[in-house]
matplotlib code that plots the C-alpha trace (Angstrom):
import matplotlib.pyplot as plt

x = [-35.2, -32.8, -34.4, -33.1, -34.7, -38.2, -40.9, -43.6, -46.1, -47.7, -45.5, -46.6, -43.9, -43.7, -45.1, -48.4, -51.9, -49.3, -51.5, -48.2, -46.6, -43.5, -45.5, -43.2, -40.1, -37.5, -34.9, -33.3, -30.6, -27.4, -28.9, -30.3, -33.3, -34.6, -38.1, -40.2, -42.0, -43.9, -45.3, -47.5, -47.8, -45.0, -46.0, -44.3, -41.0, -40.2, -43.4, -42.1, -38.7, -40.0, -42.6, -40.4, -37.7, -40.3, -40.7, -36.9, -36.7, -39.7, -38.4, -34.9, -35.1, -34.7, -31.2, -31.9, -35.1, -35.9, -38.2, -40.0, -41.5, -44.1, -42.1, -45.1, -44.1, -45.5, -42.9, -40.5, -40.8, -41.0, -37.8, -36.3, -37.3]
y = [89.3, 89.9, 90.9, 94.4, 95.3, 96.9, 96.1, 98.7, 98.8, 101.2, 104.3, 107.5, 110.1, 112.8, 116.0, 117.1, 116.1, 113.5, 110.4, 108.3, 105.7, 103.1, 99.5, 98.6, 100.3, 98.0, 100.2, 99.2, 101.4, 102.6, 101.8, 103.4, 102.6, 100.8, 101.0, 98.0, 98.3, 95.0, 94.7, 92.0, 92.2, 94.5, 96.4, 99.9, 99.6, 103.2, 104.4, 102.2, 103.8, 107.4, 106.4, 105.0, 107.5, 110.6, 108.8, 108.5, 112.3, 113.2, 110.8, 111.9, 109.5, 106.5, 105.5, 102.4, 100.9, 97.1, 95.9, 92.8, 91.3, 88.4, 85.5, 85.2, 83.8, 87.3, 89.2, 87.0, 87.5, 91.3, 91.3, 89.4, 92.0]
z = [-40.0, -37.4, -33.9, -33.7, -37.1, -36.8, -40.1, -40.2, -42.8, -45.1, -44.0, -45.5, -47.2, -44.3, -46.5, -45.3, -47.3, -49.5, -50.0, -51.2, -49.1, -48.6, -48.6, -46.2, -43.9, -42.1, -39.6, -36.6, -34.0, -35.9, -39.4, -42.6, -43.1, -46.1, -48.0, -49.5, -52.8, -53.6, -57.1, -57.4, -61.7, -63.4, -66.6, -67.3, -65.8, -67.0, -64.5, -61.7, -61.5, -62.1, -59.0, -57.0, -57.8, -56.5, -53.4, -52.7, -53.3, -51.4, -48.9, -47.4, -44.3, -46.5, -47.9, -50.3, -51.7, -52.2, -55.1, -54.2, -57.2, -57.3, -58.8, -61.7, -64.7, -66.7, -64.3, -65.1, -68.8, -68.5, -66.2, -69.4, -71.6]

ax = plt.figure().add_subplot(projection="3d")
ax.plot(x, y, z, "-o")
ax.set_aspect("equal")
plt.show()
């Protein structure tokens, strides 16, 4: 990751008493900034985009979202799918 970028961890969504969070957040001066979602075993794709989806809206300070996905051979057949 370039220098200039900043990687900060387990950032909540910015309403009051909302338990949710970004798994990770990477910004830096002058750009958007962009959330991490790592899933470790994917399962109900439908529920991960509805999930992540509710956290973009909730969310207004993040413009893109990045999916990291554990390169499992499960995943990989449910990607497939």
């Amino acid at each position: 990751m370039h220098a200039q970028l900043r990687w900060k961890s387990e950032v909540p969504i910015p309403i009051t008493g909302d338990q949710r969070a970004w798994d990770a957040v990477v910004s830096g001066s002058g750009q958007g900034r962009v959330a991490i979602e790592a899933e470790t075993r994917l399962r109900d794709i439908q529920a991960l985009q509805r999930r992540v989806a509710l956290k973009r809206r909730d969310d207004p300070s993040i413009d893109s979202v990045v999916l990291l996905v554990a390169g499992t051979r499960g995943n990989r057949f449910v990607l497939r799918d």
